[in-house]
Residue frames as qw, qx, qy, qz and C-alpha x, y, z in Angstrom:
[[0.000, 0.882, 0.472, 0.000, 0.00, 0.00, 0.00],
 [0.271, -0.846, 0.179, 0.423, 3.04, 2.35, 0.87],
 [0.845, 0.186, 0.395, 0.309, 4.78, 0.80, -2.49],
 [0.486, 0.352, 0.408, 0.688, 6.46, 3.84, -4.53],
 [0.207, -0.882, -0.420, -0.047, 4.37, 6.33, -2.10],
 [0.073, 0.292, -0.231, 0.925, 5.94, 9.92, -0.83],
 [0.524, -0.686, -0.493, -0.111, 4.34, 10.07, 2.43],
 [0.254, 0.478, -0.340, 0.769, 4.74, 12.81, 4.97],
 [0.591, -0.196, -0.742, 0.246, 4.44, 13.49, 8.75],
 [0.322, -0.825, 0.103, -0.453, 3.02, 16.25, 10.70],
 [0.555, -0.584, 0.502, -0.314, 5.20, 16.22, 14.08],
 [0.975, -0.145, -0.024, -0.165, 7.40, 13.48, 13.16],
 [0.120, 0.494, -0.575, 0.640, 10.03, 14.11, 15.58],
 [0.625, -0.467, 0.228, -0.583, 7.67, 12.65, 18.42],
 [0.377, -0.304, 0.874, -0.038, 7.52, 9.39, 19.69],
 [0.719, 0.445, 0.417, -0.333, 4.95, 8.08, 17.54],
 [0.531, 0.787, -0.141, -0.281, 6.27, 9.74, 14.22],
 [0.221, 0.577, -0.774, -0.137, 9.70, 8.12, 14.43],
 [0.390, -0.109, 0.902, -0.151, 8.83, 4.72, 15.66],
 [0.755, 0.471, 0.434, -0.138, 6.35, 4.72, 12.59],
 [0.421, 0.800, -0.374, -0.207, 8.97, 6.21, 10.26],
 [0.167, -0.534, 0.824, 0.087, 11.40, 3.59, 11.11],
 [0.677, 0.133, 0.700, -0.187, 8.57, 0.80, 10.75],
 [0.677, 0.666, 0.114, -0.291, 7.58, 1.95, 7.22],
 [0.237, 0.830, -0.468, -0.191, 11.18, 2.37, 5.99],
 [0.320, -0.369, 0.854, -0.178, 12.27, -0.71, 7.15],
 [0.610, 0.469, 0.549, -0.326, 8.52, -2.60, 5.42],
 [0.536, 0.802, 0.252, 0.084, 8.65, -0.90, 2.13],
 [0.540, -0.356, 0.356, 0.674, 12.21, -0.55, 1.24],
 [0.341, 0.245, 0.462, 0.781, 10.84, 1.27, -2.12],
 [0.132, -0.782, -0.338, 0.507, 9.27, 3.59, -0.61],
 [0.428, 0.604, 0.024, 0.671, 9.98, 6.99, -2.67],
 [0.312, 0.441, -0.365, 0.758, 10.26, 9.35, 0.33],
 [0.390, -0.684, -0.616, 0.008, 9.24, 10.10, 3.47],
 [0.086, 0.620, 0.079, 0.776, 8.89, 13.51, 4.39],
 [0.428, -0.373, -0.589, 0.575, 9.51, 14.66, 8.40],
 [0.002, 0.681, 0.315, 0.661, 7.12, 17.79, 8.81],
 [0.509, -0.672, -0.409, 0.349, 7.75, 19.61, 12.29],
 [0.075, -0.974, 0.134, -0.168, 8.94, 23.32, 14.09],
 [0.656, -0.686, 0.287, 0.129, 11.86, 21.81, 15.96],
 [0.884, 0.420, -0.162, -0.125, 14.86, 21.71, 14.38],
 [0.374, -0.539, 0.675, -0.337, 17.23, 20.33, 17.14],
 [0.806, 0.001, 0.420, -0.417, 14.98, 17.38, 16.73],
 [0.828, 0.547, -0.127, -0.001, 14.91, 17.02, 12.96],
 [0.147, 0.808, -0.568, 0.064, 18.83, 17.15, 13.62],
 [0.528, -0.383, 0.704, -0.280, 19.09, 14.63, 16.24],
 [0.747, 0.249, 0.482, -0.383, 16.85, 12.63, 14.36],
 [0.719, 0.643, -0.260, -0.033, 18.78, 12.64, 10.93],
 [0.310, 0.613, -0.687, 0.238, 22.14, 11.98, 12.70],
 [0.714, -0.320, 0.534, -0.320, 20.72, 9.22, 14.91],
 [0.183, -0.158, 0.949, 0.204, 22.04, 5.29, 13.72],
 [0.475, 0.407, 0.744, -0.236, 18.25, 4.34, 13.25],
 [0.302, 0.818, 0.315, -0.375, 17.91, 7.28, 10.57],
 [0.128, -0.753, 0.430, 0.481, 21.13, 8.66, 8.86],
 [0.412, -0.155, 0.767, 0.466, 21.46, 5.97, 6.50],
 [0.307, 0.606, 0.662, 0.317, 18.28, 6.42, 4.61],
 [0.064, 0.979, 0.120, -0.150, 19.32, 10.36, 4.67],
 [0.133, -0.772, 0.588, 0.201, 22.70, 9.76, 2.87],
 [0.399, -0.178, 0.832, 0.342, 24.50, 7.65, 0.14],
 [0.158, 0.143, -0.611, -0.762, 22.61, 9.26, -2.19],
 [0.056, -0.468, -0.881, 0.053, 19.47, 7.14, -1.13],
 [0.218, -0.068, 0.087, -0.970, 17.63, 10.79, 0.44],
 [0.362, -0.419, -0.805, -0.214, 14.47, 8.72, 1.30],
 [0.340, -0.753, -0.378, 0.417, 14.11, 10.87, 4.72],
 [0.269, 0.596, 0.179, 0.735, 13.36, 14.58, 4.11],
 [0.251, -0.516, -0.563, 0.595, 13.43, 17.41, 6.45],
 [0.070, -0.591, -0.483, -0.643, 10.95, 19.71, 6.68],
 [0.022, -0.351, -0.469, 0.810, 10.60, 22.83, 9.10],
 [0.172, -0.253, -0.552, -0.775, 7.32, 24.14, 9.42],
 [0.237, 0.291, 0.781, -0.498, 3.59, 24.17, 11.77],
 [0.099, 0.485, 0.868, -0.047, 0.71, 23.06, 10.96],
 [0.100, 0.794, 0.497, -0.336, -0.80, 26.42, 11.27],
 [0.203, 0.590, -0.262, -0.736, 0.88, 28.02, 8.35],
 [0.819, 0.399, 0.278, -0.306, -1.22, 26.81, 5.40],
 [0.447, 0.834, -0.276, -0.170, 1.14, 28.13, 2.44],
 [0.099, -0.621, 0.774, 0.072, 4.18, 26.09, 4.17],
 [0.552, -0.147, 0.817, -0.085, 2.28, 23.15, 4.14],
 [0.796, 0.576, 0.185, -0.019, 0.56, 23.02, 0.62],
 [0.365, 0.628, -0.680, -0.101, 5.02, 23.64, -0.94],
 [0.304, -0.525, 0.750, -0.266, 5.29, 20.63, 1.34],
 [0.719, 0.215, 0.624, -0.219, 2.60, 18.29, 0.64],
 [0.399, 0.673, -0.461, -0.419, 3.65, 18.97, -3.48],
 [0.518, 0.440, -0.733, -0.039, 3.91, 15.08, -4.52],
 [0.248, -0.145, 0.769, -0.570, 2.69, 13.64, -1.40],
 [0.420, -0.178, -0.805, -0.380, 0.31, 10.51, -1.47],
 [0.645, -0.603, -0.470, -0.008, -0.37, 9.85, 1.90],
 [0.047, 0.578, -0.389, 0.715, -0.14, 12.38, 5.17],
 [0.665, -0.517, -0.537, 0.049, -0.38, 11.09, 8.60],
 [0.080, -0.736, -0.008, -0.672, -1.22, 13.82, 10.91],
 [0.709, -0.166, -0.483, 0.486, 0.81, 13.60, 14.56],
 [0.434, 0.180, -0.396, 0.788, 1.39, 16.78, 15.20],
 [0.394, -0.727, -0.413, -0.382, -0.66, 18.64, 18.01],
 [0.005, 0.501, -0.510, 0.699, -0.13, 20.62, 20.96],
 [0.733, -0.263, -0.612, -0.136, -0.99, 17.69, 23.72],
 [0.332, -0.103, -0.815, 0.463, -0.22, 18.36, 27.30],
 [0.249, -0.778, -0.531, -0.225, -3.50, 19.04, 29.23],
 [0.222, -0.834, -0.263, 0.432, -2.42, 22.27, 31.84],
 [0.155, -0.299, 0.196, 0.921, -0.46, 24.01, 29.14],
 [0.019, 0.344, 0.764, 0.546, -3.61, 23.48, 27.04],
 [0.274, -0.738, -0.589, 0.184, -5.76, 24.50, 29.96],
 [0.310, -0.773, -0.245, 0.497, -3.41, 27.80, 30.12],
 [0.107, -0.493, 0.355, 0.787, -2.68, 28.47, 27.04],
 [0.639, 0.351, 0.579, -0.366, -5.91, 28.12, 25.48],
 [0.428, 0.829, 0.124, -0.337, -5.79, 29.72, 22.47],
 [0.004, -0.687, 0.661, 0.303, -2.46, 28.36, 21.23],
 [0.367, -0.134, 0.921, 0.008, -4.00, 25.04, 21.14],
 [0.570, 0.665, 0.332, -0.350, -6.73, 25.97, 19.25],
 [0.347, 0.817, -0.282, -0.365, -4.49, 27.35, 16.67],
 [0.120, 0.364, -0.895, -0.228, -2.53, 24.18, 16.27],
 [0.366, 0.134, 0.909, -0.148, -4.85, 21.41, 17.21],
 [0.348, 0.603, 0.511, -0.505, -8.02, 23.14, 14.68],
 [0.320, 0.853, -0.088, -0.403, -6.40, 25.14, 12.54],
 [0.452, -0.367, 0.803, 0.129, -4.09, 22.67, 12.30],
 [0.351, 0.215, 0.898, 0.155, -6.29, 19.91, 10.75],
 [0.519, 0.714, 0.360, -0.302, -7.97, 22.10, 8.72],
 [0.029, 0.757, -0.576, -0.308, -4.46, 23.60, 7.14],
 [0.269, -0.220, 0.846, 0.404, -4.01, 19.88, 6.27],
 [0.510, 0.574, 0.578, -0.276, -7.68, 19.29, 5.17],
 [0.242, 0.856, -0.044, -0.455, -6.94, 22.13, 2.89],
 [0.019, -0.770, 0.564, 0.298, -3.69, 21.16, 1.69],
 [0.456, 0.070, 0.873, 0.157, -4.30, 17.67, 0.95],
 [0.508, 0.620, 0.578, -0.151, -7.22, 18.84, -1.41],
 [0.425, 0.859, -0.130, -0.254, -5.01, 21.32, -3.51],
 [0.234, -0.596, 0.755, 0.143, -2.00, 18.86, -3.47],
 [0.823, 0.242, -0.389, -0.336, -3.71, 15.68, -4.84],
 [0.330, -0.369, 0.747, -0.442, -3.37, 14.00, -1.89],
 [0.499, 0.024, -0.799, -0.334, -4.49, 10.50, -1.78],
 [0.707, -0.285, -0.640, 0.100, -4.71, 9.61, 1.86],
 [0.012, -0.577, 0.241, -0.780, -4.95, 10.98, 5.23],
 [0.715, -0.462, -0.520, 0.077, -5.06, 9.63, 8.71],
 [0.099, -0.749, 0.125, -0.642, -4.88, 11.71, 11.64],
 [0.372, 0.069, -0.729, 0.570, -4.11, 10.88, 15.23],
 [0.440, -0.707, -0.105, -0.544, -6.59, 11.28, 18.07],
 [0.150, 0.342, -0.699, 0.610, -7.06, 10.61, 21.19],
 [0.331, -0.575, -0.733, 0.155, -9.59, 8.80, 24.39],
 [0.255, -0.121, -0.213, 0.935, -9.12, 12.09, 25.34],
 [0.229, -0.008, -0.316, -0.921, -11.50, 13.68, 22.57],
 [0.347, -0.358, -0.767, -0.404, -14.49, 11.24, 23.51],
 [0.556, -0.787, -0.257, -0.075, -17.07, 13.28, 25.96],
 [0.384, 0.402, -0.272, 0.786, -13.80, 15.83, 26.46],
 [0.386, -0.864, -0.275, 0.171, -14.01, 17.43, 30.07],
 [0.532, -0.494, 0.264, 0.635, -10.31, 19.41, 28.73],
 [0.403, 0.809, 0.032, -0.427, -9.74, 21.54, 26.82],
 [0.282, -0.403, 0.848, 0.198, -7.02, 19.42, 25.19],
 [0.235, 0.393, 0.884, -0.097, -9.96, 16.74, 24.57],
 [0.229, 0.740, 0.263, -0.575, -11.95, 19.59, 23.13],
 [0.270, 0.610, -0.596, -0.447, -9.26, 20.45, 19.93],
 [0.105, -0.419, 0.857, 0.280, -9.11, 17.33, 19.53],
 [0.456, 0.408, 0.791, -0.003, -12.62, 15.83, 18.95],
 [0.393, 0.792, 0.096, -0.458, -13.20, 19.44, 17.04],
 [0.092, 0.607, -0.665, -0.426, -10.45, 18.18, 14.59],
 [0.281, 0.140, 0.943, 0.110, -11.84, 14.40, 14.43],
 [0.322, 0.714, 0.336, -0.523, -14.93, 16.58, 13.45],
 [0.288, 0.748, -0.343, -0.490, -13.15, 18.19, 10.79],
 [0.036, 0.432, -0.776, -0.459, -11.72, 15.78, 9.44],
 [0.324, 0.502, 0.800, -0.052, -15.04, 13.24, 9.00],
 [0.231, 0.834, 0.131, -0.483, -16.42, 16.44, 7.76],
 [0.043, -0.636, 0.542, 0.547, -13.98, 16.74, 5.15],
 [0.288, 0.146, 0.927, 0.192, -15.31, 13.39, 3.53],
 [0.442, 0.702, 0.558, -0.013, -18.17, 15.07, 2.07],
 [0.059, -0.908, 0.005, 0.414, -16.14, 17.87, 0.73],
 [0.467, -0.328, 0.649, 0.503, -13.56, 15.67, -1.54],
 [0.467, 0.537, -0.361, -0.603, -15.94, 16.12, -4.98],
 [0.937, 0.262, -0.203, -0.107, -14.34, 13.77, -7.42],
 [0.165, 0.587, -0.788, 0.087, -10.61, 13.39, -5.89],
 [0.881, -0.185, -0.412, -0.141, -9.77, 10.36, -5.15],
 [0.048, 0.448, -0.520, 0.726, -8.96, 11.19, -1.42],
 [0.557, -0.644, -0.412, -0.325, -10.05, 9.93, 1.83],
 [0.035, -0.717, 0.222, -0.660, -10.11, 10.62, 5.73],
 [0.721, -0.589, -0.307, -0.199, -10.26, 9.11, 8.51],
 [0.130, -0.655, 0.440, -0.601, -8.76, 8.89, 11.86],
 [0.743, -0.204, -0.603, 0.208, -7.49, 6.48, 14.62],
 [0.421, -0.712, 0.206, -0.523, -8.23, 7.07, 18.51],
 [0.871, -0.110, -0.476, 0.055, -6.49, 5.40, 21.06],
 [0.587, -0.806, -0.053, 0.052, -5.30, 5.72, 24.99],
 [0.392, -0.867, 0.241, 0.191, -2.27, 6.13, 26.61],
 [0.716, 0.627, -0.304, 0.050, 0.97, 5.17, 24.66],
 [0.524, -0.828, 0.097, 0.174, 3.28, 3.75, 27.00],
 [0.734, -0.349, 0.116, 0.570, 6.78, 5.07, 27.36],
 [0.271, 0.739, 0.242, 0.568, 6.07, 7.79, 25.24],
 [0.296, 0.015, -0.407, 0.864, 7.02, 11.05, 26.47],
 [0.459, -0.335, -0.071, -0.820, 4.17, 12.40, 28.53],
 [0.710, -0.123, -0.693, -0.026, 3.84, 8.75, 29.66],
 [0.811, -0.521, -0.061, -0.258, 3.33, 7.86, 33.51],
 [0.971, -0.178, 0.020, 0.161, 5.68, 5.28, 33.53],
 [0.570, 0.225, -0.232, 0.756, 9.10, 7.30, 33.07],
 [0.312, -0.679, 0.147, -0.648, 7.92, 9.60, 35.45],
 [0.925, -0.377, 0.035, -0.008, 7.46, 6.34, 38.23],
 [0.888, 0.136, -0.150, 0.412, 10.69, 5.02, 37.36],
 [0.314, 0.709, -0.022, 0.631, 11.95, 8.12, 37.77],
 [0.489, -0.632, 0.173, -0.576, 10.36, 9.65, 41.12],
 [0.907, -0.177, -0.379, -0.039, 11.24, 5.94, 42.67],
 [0.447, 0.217, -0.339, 0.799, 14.41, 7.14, 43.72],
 [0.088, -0.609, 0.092, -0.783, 12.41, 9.43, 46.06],
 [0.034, 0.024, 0.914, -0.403, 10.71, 6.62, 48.29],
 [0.387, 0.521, 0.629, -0.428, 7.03, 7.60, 47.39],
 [0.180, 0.216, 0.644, 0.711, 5.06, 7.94, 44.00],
 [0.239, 0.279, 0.350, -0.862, 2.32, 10.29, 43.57],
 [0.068, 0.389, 0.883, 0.255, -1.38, 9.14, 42.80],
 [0.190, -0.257, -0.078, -0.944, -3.87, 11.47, 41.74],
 [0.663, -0.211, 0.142, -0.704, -6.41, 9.29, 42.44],
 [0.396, -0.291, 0.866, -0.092, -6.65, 5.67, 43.64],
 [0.681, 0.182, 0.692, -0.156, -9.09, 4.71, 41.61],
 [0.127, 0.619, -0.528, -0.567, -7.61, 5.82, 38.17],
 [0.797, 0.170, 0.568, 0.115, -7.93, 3.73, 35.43],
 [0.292, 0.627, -0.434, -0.577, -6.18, 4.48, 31.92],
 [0.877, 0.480, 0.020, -0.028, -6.01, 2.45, 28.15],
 [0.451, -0.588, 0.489, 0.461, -2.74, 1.26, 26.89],
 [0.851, 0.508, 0.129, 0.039, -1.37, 0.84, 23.94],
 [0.559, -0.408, 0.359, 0.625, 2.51, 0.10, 22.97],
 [0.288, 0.583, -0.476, -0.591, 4.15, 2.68, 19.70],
 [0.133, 0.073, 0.908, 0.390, 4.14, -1.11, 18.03],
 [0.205, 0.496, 0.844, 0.002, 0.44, -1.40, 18.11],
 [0.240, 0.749, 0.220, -0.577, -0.44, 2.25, 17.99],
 [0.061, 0.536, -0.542, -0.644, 1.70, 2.24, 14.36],
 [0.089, 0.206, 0.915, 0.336, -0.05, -1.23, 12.94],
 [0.175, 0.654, 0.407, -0.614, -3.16, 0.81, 14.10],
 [0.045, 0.690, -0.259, -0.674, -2.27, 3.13, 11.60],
 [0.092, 0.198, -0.792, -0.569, -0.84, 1.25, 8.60],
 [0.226, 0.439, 0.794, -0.354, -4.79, -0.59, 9.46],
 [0.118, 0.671, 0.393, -0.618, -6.13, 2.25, 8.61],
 [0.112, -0.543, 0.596, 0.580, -4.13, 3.39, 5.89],
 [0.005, -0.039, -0.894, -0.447, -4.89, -0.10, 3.74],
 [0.027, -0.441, -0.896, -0.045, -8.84, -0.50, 4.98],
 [0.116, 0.569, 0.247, -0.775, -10.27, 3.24, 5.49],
 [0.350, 0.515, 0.749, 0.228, -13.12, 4.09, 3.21],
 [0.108, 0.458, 0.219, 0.855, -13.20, 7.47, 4.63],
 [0.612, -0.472, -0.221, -0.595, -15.00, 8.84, 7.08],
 [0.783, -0.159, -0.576, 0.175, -13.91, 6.56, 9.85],
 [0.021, 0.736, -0.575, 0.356, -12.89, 6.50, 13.40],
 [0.847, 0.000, -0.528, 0.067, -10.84, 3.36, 14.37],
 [0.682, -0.572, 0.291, -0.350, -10.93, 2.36, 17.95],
 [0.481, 0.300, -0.818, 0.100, -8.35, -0.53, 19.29],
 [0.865, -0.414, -0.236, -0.158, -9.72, -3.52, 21.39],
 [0.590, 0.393, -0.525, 0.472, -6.94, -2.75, 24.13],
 [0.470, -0.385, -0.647, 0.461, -6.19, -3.42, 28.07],
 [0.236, -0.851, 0.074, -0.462, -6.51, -1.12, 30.90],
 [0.604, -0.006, -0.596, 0.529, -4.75, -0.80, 33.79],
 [0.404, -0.873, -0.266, 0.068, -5.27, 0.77, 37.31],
 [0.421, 0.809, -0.224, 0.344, -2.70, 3.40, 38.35],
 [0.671, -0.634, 0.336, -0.188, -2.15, 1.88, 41.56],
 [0.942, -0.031, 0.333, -0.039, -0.80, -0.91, 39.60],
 [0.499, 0.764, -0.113, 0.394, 1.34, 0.91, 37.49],
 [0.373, -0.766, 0.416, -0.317, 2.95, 2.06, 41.38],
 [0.826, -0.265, 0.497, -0.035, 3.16, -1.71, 42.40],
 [0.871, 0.443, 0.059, 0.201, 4.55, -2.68, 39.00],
 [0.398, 0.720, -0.334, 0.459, 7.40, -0.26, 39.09],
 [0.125, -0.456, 0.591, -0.654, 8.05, 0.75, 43.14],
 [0.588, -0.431, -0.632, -0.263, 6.36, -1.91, 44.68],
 [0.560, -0.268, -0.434, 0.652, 8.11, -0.78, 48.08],
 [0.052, 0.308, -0.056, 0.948, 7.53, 3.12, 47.44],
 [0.073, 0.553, 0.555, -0.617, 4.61, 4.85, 49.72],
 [0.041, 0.543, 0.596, 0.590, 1.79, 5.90, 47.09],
 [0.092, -0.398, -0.210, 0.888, 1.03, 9.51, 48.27],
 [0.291, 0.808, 0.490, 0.149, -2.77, 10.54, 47.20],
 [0.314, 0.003, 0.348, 0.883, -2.39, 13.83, 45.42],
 [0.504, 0.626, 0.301, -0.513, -6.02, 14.80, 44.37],
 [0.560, 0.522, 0.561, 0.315, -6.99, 15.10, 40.54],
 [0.234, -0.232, 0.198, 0.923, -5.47, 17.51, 38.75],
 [0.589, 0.636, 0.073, -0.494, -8.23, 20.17, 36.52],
 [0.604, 0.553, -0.246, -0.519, -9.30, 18.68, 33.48],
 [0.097, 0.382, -0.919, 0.023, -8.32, 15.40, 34.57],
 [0.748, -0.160, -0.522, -0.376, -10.87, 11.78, 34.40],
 [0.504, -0.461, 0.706, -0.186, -10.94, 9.62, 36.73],
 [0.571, 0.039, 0.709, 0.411, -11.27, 6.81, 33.68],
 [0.145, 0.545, -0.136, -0.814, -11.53, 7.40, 30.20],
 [0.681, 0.299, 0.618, -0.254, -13.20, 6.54, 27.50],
 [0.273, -0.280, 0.565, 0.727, -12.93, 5.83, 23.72],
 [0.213, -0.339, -0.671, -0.623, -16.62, 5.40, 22.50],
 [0.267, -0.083, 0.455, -0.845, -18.92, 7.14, 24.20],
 [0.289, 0.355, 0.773, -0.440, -22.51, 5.87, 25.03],
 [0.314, 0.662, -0.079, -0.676, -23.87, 8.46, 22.21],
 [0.238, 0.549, -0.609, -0.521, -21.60, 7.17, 19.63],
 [0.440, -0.232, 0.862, 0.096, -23.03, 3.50, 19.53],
 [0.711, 0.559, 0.365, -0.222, -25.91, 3.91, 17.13],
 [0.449, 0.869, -0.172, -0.116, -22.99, 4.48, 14.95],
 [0.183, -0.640, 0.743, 0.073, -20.17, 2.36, 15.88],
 [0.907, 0.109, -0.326, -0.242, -19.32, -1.12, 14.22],
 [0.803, -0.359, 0.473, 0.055, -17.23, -4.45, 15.40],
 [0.425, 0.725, -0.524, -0.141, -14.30, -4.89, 13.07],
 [0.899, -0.051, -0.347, 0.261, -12.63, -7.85, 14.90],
 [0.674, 0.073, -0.167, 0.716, -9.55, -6.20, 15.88],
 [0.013, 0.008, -0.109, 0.994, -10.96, -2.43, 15.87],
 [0.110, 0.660, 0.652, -0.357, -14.17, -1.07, 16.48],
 [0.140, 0.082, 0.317, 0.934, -14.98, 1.92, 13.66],
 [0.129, 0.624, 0.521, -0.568, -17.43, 4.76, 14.71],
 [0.344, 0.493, 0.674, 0.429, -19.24, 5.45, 11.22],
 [0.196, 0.018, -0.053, -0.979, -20.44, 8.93, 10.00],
 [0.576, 0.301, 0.514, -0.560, -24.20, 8.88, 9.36],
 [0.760, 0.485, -0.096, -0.422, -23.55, 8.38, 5.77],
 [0.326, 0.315, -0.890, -0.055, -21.05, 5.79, 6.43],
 [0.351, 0.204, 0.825, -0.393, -23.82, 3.61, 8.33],
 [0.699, 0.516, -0.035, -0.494, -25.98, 4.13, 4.86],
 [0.355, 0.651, -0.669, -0.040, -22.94, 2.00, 3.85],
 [0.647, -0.311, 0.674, -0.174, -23.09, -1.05, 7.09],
 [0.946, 0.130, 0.295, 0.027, -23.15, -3.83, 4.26],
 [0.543, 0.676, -0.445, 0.226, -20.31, -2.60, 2.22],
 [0.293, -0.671, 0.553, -0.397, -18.48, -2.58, 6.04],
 [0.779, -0.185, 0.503, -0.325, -20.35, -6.06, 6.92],
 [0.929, 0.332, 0.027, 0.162, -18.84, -8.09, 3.85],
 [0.629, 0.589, -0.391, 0.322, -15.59, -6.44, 3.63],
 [0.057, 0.397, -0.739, 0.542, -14.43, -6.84, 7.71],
 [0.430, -0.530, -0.726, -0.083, -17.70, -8.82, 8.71],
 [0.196, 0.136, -0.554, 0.798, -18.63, -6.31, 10.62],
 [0.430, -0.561, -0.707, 0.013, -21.41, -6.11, 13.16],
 [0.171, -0.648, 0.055, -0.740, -22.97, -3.42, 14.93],
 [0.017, -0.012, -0.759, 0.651, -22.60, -2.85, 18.78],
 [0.181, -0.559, -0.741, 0.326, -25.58, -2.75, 21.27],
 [0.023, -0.834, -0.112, -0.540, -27.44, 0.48, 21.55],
 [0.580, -0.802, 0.073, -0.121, -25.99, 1.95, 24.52],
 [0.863, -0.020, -0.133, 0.486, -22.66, 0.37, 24.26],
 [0.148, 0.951, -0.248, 0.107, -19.62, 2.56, 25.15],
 [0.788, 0.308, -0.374, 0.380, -15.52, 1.45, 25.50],
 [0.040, -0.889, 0.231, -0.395, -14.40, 2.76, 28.81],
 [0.359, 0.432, -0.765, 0.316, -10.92, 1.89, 30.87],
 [0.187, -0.290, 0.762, -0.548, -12.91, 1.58, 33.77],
 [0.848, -0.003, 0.350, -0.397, -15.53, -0.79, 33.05],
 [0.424, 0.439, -0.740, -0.283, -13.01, -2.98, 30.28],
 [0.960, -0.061, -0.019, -0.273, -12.92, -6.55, 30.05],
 [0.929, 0.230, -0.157, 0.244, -9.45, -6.82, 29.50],
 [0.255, -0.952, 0.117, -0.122, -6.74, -5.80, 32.30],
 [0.576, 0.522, -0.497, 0.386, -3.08, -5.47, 33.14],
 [0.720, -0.657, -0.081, 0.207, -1.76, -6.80, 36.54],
 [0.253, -0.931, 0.239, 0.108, 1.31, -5.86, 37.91],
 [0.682, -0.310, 0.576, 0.327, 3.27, -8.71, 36.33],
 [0.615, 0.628, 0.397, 0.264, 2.04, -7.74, 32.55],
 [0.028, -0.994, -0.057, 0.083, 2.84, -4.43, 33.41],
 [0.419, -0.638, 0.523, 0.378, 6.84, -5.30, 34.23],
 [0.613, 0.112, 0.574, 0.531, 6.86, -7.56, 31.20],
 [0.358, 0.855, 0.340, 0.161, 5.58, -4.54, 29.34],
 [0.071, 0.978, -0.194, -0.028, 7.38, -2.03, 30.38],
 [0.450, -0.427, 0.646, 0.445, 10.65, -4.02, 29.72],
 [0.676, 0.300, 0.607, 0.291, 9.62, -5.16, 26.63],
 [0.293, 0.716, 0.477, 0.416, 8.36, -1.38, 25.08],
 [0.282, -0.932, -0.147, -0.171, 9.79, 1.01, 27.55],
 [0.187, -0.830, 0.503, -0.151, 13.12, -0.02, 29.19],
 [0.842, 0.013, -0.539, 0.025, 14.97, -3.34, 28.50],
 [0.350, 0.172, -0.738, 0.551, 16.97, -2.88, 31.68],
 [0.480, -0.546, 0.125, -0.675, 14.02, -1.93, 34.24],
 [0.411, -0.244, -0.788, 0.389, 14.26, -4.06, 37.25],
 [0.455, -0.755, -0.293, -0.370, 11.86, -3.63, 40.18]]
C-alpha cells in the first residue's frame, strides 16, 4: 500500500512519528520518500544523525526529508505536501495544563491545524490521510480533549467535501501510549528514587497501547479506510495503583487529588456514539451517518457487526486488564529493557 508512495508526517520528531517512520522504511524498502514535517529543528537534527535514521538520509538514497514548518501556516504546508500521497497527521499541541493555560495556542494548532491539512491535501492531490486522536477527545471534560474531537470533526467532515478526488479521511483514537514522552511510567521510574510515588487518584484507570500497536493501528487504517472513519483498538486497561506496584512496589503511594481537566477513567466510544459504531474484529470503527448508509459494504468487507445500543468502550468498566506482572513484562519489553523492580 506504501509501495512507490511519498508520504509525509506532521510532528514526526515525536515518539509516535519516528517509531512509525522507522517501521515503514524498514517494510517498504521502495518507498519513494518520506517527508519529516515539524517546528523543531534540534529534533529534525538529532533525528537525521541518529544510527536508526542517517542511512536512509545519505548515500545518495535521500528517502528521509526534512521539513521545518507548523501546521498552522497553510502556504508552508501546501510547498510541502507537493507530490505527497499519503499524510499522517501527529502533530498537536498535547499536554492538558499548558492546554488549559494556554488556550488559544491550542486551538491554533490542534483546529487550525487539521484544517491547514484538510486544505492542503485537497489542492495537493493528496491520496490519503489519517490523523491521530485521542480517548481524550471522547465526551472531552479538557480543553485538550476539546481540539481534539473538534479536529476528528473536521476531518469526517472533510469526507463530504472531496468532490471527485480520489482522497479519503479518517482517523485512529487510542489511549495512553506507554513510554512515550508524557507517559506515567518514566515519570514512576523516575520519582522511585524518592521513596514515594504520587497518585492522583486511587481509583484511576487508563487504556494502553505500545508505539508497536499504535503504528499497525495506523498502517490498518491506511490499507482498509473508506473514509469517514474513526478506528478504535480492542486494548487493556490498567489501574494506576498498579502501574505504582509494578514499578516501586516498596515506594509509599502519596494521594495527590486530581489535577483540573483530569478523568478519573476514560473513554474511547462514548454511550452516544453506539448507534454508529461497528465491530471490526480487531478495531471497532465509529461510522459517519452516511457511512452507516454504507453497514453492508463494512459487513462483507471486515464482517462487521454493529454494537448494542448503549454500548460505550471505557478503561474503567473494560474486560481486559493489566496486573502488575504484565505491566513489568511490558514495560521491559516497550519502555526499558533494563528496568528491574
Amino acid at each position: 500500500m506504501l509501495h512507490g508512495k511519498s508520504i509525509l508526517i506532521t510532528g514526526g520528531t515525536g515518539s509516535f512519528g519516528k517509531a512509525f517512520i522507522e517501521a515503514i522504511l524498514k517494510e517498504y524498502p521502495d518507498i519513494k520518500k518520506v517527508i519529516v514535517f515539524s517546528r523543531d529543528e534540534l529534533k529534525q537534527f538529532e533525528m537525521m544523525t541518529s544510527p536508526a535514521f542517517q542511512p536512509y538520509c545519505e548515500n545518495g538514497t535521500n528517502k528521509l526529508r526534512f521539513f521545518i514548518g507548523d501546521v498552522r501556516d497553510l502556504n508552508r504546508l501546501r510547498r510541502a505536501c507537493e507530490g505527497v500521497d499519503v499524510i499522517i497527521h501527529a502533530a498537536a499541541l498535547k499536554q492538558v495544563p499548558a492546554a488549559e493555560y494556554n488556550p488559544l495556542e491550542c486551538i491554533k494548532t490542534n483546529v487550525y491545524g487539521a484544517q491547514n491539512i484538510i486544505d492542503a491535501a485537497m489542492d495537493c492531490g493528496v491520496k490519503k490521510v489519517v490523523a491521530l486522536s485521542t480517548d481524550k477527545a471522547a465526551a472531552p471534560i479538557n480543553l485538550y480533549g476539546a481540539t481534539k474531537l473538534c479536529s476528528d470533526k473536521l476531518f469526517i467532515a472533510a469526507s463530504n467535501m472531496i468532490g471527485n478526488r480520489e482522497l479519503s479521511f479518517s482517523v485512529v483514537r487510542y489511549g495512553n501510549v506507554m513510554g512515550s514522552r508524557g507517559s506515567v511510567i518514566p515519570f514512576f521510574i523516575k520519582q522511585r528514587e524518592s521513596g514515594f510515588l504520587p497518585i492522583t487518584d486511587e481509583n484511576m484507570t487508563r487504556f494502553s497501547i505500545s508505539l508497536e500497536d499504535a503504528v499497525r493501528m495506523v498502517l490498518y487504517a491506511l490499507e482498509n479506510a473508506n473514509g469517514g472513519e474513526i478506528f478504535v483498538p480492542k486494548i487493556p486497561s490498567y489501574k494506576i495503583t498498579d502501574i505504582a506496584k509494578a514499578i516501586a512496589p516498596d515506594c509509599e503511594q502519596k494521594l495527590t487529588g486530581i489535577r483540573p481537566g483530569e478523568k478519573i477513567h476514560e473513554e474511547m466510544i462514548t454511550e452516544s456514539d453506539s448507534q454508529n459504531t461497528v465491530d471490526c474484529g480487531k478495531y471497532y470503527a465509529i461510522l459517519s451517518p452516511e457511512g452507516m448508509k454504507k453497514f453492508e459494504m463494512y459487513a462483507e468487507k471486515f464482517d462487521a457487526k454493529k454494537v448494542p445500543q448503549g454500548f460505550k468502550y471505557n478503561s474503567g468498566t473494560n474486560d481486559d486488564w493489566l496486573t502488575p506482572e504484565d505491566l513489568r513484562v511490558l514495560i521491559k519489553k516497550h519502555v526499558n529493557p533494563n528496568f528491574e523492580v
